[in-house]
Biopython code that builds the backbone (N, CA, C, O; Angstrom):
import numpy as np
from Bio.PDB.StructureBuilder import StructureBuilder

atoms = [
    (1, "UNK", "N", (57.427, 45.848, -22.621)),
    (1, "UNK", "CA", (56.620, 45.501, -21.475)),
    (1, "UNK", "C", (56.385, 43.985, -21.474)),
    (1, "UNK", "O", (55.813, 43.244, -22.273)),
    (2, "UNK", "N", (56.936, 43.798, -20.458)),
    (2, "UNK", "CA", (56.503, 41.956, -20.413)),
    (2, "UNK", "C", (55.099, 41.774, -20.158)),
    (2, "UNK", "O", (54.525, 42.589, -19.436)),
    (3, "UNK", "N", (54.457, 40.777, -20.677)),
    (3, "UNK", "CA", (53.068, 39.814, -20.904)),
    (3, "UNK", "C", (53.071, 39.431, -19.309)),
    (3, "UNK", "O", (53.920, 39.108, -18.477)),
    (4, "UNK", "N", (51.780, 39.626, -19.337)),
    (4, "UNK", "CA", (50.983, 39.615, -17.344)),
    (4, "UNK", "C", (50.823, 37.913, -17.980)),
    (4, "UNK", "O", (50.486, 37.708, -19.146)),
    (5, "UNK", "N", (51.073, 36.996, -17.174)),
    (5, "UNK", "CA", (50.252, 35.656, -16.688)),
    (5, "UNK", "C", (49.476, 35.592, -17.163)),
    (5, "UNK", "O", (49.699, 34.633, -17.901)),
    (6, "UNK", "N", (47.940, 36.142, -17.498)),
    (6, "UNK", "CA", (46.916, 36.569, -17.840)),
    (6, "UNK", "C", (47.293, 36.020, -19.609)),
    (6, "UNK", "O", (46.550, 35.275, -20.249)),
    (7, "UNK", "N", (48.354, 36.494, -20.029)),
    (7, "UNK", "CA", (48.139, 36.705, -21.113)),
    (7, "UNK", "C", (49.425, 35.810, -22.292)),
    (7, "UNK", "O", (49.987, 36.022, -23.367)),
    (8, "UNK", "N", (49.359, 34.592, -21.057)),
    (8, "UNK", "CA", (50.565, 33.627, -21.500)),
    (8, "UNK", "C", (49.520, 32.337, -21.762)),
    (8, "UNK", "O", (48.567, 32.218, -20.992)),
    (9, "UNK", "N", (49.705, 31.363, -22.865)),
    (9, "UNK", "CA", (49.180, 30.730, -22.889)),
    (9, "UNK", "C", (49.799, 29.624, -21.782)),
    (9, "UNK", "O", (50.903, 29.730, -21.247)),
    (10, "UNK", "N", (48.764, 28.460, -21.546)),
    (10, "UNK", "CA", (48.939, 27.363, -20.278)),
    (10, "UNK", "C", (49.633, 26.111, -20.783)),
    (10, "UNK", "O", (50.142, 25.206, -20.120)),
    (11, "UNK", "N", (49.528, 26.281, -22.348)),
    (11, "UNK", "CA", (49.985, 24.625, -22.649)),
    (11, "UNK", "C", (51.517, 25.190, -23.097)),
    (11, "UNK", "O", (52.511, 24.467, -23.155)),
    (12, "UNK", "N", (51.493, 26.642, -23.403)),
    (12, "UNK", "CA", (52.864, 26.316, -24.166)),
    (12, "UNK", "C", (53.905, 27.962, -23.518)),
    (12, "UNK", "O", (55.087, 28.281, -23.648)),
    (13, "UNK", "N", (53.016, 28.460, -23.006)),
    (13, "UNK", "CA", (53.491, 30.178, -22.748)),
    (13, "UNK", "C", (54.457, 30.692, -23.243)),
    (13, "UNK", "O", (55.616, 30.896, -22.884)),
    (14, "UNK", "N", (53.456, 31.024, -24.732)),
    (14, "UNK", "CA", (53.605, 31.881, -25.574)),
    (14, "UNK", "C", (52.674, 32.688, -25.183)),
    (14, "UNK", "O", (51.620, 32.402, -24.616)),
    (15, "UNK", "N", (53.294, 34.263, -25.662)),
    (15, "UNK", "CA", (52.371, 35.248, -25.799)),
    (15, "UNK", "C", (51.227, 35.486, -26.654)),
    (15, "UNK", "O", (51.327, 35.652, -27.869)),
    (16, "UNK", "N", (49.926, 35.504, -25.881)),
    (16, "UNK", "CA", (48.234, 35.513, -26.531)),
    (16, "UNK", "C", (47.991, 37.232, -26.291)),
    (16, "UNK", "O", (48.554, 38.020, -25.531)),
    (17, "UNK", "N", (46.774, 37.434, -27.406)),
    (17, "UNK", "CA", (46.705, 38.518, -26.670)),
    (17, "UNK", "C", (45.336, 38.226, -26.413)),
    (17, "UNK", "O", (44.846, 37.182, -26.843)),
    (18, "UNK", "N", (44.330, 39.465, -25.418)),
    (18, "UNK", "CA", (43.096, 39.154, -24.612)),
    (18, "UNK", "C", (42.279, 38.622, -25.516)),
    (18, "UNK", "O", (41.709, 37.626, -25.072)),
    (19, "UNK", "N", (41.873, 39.015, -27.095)),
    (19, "UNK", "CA", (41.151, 38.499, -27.539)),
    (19, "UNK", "C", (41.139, 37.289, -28.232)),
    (19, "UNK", "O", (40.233, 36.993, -29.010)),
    (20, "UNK", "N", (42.041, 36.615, -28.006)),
    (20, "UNK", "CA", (42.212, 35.369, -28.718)),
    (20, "UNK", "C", (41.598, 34.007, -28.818)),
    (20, "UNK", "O", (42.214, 33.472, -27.897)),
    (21, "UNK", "N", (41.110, 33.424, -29.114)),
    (21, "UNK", "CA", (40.248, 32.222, -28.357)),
    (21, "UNK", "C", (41.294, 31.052, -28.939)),
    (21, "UNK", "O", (41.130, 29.970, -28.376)),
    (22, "UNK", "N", (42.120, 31.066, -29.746)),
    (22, "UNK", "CA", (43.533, 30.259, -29.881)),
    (22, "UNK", "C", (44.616, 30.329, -29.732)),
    (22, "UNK", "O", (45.110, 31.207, -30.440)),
    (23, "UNK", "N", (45.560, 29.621, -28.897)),
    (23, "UNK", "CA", (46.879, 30.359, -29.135)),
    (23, "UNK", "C", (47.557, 29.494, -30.564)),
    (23, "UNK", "O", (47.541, 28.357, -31.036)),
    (24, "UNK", "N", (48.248, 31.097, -30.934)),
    (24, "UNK", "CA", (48.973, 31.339, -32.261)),
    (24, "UNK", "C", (50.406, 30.036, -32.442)),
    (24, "UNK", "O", (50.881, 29.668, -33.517)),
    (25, "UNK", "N", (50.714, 29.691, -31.430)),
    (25, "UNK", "CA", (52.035, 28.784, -31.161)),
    (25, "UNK", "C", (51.414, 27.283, -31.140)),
    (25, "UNK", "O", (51.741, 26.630, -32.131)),
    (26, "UNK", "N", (50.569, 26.595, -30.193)),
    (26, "UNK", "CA", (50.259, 25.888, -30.185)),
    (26, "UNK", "C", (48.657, 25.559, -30.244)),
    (26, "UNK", "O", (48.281, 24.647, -29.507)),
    (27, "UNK", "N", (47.945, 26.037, -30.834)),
    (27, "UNK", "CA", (46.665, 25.766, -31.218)),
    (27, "UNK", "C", (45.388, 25.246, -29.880)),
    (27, "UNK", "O", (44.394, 24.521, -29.846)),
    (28, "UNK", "N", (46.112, 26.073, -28.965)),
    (28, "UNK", "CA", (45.073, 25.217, -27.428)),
    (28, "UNK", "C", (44.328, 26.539, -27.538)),
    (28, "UNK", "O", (44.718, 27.659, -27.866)),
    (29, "UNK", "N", (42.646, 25.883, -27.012)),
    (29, "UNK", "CA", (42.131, 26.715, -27.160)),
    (29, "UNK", "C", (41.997, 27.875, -25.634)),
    (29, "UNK", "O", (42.237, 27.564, -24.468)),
    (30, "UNK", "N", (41.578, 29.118, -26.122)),
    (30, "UNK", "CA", (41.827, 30.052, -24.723)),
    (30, "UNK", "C", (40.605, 30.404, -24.459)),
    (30, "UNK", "O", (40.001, 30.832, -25.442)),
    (31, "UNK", "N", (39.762, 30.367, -23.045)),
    (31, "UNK", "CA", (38.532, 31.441, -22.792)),
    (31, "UNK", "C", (38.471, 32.360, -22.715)),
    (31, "UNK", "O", (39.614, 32.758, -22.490)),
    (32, "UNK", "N", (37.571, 33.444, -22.758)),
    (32, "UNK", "CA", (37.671, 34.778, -22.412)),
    (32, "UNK", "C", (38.573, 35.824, -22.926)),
    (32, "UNK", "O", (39.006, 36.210, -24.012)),
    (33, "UNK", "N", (38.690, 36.173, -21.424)),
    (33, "UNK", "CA", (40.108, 36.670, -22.204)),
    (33, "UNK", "C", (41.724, 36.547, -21.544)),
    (33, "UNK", "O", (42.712, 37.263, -21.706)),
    (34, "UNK", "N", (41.469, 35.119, -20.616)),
    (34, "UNK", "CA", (42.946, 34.878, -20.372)),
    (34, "UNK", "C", (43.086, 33.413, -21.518)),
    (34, "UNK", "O", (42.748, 32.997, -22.626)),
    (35, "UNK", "N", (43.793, 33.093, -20.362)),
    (35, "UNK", "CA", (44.446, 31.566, -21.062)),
    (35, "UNK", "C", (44.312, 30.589, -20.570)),
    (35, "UNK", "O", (45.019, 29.626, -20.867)),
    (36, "UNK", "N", (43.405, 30.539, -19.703)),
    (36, "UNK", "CA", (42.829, 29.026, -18.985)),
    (36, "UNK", "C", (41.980, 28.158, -19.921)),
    (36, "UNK", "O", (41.068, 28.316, -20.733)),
    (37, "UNK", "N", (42.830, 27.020, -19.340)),
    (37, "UNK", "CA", (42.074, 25.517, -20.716)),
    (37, "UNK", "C", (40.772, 25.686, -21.063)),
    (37, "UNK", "O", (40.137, 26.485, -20.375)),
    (38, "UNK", "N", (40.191, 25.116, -21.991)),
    (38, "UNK", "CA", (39.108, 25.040, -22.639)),
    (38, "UNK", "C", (38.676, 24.087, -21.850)),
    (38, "UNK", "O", (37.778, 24.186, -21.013)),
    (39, "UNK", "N", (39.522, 22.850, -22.197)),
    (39, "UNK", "CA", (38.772, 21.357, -21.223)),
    (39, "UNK", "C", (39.680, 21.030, -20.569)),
    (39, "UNK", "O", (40.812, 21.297, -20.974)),
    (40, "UNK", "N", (39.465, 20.240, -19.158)),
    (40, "UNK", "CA", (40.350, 19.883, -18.687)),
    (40, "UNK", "C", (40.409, 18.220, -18.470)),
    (40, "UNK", "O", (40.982, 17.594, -17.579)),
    (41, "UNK", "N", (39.665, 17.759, -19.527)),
    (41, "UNK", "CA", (39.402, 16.230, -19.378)),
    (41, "UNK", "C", (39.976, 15.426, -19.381)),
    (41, "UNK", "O", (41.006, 15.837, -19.916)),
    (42, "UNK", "N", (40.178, 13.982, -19.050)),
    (42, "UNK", "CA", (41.354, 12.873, -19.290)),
    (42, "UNK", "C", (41.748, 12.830, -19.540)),
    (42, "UNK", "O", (42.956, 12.820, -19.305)),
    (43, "UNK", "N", (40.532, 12.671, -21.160)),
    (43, "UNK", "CA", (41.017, 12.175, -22.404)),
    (43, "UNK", "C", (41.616, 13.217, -23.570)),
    (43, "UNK", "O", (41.755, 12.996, -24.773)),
    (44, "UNK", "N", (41.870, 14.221, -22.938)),
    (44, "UNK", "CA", (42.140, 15.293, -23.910)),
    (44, "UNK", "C", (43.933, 15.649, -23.591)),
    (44, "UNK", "O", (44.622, 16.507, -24.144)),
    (45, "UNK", "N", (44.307, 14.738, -22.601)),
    (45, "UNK", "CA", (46.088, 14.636, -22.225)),
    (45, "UNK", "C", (46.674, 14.554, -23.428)),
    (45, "UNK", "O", (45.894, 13.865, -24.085)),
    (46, "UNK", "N", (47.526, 14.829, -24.066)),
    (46, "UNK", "CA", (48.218, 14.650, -25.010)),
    (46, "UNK", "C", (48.844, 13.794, -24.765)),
    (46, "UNK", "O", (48.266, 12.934, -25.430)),
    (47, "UNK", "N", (49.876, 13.156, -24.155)),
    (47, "UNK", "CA", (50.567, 11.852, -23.870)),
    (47, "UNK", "C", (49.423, 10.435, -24.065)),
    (47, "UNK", "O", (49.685, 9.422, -24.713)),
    (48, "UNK", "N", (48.201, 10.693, -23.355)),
    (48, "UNK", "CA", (47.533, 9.720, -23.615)),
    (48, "UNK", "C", (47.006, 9.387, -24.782)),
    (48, "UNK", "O", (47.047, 8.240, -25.227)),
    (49, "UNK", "N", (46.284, 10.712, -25.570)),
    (49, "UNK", "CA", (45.986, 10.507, -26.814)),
    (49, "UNK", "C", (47.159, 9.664, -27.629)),
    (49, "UNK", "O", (46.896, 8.520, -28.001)),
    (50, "UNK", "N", (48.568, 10.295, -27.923)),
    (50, "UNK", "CA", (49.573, 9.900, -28.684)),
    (50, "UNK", "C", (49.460, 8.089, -28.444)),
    (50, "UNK", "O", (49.502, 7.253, -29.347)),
    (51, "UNK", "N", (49.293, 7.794, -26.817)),
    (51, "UNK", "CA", (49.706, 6.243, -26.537)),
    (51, "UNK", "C", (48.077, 5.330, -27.228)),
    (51, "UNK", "O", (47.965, 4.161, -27.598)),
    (52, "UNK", "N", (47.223, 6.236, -27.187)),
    (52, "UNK", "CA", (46.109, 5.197, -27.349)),
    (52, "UNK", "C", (46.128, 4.942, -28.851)),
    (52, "UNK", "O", (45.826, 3.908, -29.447)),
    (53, "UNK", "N", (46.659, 6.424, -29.463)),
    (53, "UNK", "CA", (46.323, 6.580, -31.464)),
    (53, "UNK", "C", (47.489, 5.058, -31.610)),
    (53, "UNK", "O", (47.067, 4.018, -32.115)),
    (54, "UNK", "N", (48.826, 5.171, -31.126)),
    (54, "UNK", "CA", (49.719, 4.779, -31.807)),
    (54, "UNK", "C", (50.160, 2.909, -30.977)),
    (54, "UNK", "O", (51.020, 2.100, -31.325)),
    (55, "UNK", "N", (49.238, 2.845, -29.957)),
    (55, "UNK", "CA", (49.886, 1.460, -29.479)),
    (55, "UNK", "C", (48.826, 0.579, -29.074)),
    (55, "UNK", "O", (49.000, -0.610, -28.803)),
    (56, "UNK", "N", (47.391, 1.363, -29.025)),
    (56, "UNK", "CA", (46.002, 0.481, -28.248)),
    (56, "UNK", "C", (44.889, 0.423, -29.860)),
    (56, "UNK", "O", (44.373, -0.548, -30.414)),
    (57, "UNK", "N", (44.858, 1.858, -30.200)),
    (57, "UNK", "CA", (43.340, 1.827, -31.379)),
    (57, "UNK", "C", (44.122, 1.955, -32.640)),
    (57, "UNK", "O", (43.428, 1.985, -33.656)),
    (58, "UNK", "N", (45.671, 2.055, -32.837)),
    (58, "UNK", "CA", (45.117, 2.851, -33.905)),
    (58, "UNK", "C", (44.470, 3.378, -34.672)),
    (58, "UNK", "O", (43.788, 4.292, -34.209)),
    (59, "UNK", "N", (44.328, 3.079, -36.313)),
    (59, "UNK", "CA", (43.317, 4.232, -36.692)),
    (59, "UNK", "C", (42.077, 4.739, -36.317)),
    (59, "UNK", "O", (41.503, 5.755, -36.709)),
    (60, "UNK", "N", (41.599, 3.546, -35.162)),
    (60, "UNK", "CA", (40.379, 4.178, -34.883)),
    (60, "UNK", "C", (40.513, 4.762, -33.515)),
    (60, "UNK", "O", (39.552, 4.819, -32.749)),
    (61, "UNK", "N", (41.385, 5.079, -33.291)),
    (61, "UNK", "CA", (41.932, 6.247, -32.218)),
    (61, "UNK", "C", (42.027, 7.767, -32.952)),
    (61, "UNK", "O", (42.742, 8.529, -32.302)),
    (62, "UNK", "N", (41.614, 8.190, -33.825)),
    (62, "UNK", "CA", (41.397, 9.373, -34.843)),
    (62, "UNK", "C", (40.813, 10.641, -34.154)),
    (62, "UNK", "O", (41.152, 11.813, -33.990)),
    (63, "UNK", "N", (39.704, 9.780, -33.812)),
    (63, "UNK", "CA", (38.955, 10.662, -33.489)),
    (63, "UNK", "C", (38.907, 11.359, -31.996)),
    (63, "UNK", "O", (38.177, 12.285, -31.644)),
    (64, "UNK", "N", (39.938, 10.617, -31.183)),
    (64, "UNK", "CA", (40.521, 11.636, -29.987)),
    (64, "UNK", "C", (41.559, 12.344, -30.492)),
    (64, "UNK", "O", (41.994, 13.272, -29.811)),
    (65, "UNK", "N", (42.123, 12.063, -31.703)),
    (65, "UNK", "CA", (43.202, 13.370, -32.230)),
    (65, "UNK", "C", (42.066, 14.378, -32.548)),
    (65, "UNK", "O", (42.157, 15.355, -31.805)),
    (66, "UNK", "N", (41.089, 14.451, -33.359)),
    (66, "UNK", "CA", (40.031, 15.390, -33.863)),
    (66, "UNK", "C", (39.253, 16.066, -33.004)),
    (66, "UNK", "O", (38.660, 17.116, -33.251)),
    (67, "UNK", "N", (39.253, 15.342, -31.791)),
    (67, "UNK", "CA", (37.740, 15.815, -31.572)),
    (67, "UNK", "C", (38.991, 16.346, -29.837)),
    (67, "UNK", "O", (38.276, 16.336, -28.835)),
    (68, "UNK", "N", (40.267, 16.671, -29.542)),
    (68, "UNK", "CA", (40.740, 17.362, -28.960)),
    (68, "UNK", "C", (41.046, 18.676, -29.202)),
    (68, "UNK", "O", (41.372, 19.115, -30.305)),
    (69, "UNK", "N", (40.915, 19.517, -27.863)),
    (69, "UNK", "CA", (41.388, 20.766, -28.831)),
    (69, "UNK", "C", (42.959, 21.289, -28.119)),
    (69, "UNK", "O", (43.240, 22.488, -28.120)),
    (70, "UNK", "N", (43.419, 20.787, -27.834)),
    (70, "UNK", "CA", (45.184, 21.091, -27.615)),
    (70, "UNK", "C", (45.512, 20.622, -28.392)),
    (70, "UNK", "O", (46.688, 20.356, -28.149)),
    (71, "UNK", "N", (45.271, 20.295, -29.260)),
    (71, "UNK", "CA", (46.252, 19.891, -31.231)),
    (71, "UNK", "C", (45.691, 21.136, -31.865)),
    (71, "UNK", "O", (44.526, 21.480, -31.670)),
    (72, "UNK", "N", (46.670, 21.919, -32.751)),
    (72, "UNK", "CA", (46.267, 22.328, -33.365)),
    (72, "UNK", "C", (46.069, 21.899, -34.868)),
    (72, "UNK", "O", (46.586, 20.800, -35.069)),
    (73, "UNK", "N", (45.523, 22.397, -35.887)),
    (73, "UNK", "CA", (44.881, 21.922, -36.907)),
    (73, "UNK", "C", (46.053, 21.207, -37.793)),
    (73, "UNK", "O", (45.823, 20.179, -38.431)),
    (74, "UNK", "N", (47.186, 21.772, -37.776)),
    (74, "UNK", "CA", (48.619, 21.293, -38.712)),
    (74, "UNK", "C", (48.814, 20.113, -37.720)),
    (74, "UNK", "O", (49.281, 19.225, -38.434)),
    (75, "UNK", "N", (48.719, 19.685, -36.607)),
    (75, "UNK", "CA", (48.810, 18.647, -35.635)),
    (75, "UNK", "C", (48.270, 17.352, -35.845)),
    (75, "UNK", "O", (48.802, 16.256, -36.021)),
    (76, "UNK", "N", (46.872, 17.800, -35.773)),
    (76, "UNK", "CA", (45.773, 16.976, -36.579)),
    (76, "UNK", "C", (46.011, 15.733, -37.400)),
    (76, "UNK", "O", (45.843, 14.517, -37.301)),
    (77, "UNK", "N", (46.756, 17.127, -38.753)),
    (77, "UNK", "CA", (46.565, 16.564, -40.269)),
    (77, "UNK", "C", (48.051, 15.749, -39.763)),
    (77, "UNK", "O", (47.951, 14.523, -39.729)),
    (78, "UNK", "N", (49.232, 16.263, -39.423)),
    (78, "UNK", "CA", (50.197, 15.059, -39.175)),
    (78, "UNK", "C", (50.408, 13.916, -38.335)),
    (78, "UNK", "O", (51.201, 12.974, -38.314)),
    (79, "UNK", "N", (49.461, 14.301, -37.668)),
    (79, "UNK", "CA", (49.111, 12.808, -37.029)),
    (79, "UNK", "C", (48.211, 11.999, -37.890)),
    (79, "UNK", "O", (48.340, 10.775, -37.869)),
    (80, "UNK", "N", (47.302, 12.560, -38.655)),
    (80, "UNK", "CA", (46.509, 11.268, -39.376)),
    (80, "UNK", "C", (47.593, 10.925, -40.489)),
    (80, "UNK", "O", (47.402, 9.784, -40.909)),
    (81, "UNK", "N", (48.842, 11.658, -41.192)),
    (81, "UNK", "CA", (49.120, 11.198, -42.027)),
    (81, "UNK", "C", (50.012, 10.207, -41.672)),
    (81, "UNK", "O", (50.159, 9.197, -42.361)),
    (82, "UNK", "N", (50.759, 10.465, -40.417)),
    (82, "UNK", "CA", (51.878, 9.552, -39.441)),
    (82, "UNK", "C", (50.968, 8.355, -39.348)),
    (82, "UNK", "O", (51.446, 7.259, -39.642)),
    (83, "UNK", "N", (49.637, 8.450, -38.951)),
    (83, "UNK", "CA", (48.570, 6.838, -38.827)),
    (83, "UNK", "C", (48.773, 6.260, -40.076)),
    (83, "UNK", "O", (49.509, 5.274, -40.099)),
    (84, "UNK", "N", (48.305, 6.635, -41.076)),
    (84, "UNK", "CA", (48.273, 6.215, -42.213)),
    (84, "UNK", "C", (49.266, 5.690, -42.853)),
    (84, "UNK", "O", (48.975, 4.976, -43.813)),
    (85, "UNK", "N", (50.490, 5.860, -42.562)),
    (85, "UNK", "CA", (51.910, 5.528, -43.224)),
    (85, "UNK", "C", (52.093, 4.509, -42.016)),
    (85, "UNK", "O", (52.035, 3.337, -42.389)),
    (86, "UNK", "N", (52.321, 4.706, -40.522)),
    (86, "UNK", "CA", (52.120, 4.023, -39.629)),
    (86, "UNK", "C", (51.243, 2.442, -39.713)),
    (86, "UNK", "O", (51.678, 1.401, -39.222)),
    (87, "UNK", "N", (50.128, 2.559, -40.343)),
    (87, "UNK", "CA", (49.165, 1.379, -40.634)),
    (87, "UNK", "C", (49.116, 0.487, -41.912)),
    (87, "UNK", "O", (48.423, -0.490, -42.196)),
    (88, "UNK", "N", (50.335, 1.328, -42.751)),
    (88, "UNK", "CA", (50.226, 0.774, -44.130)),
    (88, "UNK", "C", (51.487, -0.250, -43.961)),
    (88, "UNK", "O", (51.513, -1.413, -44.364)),
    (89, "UNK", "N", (52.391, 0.355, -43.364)),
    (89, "UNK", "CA", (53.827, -0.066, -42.560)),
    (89, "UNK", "C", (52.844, -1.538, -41.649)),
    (89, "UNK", "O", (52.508, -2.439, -42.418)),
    (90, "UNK", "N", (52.607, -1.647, -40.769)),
    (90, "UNK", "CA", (52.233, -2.590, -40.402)),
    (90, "UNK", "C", (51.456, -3.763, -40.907)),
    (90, "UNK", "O", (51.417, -4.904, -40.447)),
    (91, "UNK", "N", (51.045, -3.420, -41.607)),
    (91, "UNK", "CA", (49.962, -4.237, -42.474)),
    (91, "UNK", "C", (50.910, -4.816, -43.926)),
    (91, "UNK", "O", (50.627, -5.785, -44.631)),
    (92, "UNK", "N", (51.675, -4.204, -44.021)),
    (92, "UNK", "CA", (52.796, -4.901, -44.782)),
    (92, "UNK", "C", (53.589, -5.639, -44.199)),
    (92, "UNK", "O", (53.800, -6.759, -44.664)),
    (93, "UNK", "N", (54.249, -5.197, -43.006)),
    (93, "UNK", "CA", (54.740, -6.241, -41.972)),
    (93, "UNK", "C", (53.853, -7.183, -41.781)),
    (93, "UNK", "O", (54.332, -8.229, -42.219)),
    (94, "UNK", "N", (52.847, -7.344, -41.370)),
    (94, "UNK", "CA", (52.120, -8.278, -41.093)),
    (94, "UNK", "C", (52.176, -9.616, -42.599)),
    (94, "UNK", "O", (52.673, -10.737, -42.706)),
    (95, "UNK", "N", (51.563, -8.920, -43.313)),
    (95, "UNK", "CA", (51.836, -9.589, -44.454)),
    (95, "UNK", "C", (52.821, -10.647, -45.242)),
    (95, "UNK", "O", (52.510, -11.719, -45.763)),
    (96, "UNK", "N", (54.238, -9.943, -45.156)),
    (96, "UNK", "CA", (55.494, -10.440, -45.076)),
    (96, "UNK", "C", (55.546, -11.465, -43.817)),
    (96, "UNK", "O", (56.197, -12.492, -44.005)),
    (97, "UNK", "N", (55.141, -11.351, -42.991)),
    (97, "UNK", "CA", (55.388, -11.941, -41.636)),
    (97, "UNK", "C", (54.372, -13.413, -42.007)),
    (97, "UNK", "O", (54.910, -14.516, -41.902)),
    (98, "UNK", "N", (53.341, -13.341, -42.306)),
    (98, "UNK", "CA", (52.325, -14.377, -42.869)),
    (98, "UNK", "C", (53.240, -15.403, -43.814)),
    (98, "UNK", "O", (53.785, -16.451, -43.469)),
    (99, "UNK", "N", (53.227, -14.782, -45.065)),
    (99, "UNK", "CA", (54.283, -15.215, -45.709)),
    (99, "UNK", "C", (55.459, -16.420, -45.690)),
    (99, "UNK", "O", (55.753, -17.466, -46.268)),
    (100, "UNK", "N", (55.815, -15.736, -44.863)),
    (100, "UNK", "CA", (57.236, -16.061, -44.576)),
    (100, "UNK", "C", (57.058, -17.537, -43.424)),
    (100, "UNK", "O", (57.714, -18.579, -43.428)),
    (101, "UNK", "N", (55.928, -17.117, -42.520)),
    (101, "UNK", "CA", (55.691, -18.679, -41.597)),
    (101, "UNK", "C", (54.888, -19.636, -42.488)),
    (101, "UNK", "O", (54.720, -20.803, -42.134)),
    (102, "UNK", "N", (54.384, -19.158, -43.651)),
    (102, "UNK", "CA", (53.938, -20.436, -44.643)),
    (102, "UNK", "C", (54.659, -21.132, -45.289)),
    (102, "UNK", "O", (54.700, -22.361, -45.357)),
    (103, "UNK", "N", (55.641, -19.877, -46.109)),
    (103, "UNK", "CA", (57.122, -20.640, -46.453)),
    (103, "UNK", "C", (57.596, -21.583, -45.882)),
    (103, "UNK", "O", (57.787, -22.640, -46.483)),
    (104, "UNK", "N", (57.913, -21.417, -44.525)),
    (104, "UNK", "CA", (58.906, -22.274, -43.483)),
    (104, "UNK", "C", (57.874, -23.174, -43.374)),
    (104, "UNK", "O", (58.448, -24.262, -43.375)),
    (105, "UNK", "N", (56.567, -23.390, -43.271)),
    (105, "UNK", "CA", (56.354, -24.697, -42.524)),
    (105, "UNK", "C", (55.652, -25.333, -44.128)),
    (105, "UNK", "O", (55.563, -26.560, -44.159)),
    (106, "UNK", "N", (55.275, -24.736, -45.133)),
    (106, "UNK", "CA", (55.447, -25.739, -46.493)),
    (106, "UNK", "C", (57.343, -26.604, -46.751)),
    (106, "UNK", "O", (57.704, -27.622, -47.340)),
    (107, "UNK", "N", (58.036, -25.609, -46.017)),
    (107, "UNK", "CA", (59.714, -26.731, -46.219)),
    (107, "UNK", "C", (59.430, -27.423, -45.241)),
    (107, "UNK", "O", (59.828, -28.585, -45.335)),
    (108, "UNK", "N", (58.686, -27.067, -43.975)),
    (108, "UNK", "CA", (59.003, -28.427, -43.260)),
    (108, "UNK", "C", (57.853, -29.545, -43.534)),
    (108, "UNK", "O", (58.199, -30.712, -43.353)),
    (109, "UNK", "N", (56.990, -29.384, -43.806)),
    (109, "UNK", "CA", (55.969, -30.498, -44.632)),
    (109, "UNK", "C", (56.604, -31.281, -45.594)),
    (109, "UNK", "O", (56.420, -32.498, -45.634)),
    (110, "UNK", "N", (57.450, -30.601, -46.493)),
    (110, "UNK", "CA", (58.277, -31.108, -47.454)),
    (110, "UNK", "C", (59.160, -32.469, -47.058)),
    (110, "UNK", "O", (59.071, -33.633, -47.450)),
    (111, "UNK", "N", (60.184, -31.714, -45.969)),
    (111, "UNK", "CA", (61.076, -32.766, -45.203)),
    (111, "UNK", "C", (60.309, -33.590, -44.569)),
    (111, "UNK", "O", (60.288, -34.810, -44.729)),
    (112, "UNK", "N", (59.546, -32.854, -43.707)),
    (112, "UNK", "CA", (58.760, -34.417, -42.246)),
    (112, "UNK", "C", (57.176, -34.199, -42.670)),
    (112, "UNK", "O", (56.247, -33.458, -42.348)),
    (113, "UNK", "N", (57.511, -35.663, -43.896)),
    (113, "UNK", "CA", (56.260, -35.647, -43.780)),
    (113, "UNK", "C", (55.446, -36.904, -43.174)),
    (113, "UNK", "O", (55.738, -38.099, -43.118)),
    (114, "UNK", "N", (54.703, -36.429, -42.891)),
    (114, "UNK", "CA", (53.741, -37.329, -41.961)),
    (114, "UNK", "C", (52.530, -38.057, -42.213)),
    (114, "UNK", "O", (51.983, -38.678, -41.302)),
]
sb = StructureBuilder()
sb.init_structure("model")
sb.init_model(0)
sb.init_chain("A")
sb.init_seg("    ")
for serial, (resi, resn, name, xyz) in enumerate(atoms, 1):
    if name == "N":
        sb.init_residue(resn, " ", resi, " ")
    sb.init_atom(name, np.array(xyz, "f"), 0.0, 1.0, " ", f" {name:<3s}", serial, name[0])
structure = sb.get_structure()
């Protein structure tokens, strides 16, 4: 018997059943007893979250991964660990990058000096 509408989830339609208040596939949360969103807020877009965690706040964009509920909990934890490797990565770049323009302009002090 195929699954009524009713009983498909909205973010991902997979099959829920009535009592579910999560779906099993993608962790969005369900009311009642269909599958209509929990929230339907801005800031709870997934595209936006991803652009604000990874190109505007990082790490302190966290807490719209956490405090959404269309991530589910394994979602969550790999996005904070993707930040974290993500921020350690940059901050080493950065570093190297420092570096490296002190290098170059201690050789050119060297040559022209003034």
């Amino acid at each position: 018997m195929e699954p009524s509408p009713a009983d498909l989830c909205l973010g991902c339609g997979a099959a829920v059943s009535a009592a579910a208040k999560f779906c099993g596939q993608c962790g969005r949360a369900l009311t009642g007893s269909g599958a209509a969103p929990a929230s339907s807020k801005w800031y709870h877009n997934v595209w936006f979250v991803l652009f604000m965690l990874f190109f505007v706040l990082g790490p302190m964009g966290l807490p719209l991964v956490w405090g959404n509920p269309r991530f589910a909990r394994w979602a969550k934890w790999l996005l904070t660990l993707a930040m974290v490797v993500y921020t350690v990565a940059l901050v080493d770049l950065t570093i190297r990058t420092v570096r490296t323009v002190v290098e170059h302009l201690n050789q050119n002090n060297a040559v022209f000096s003034f």
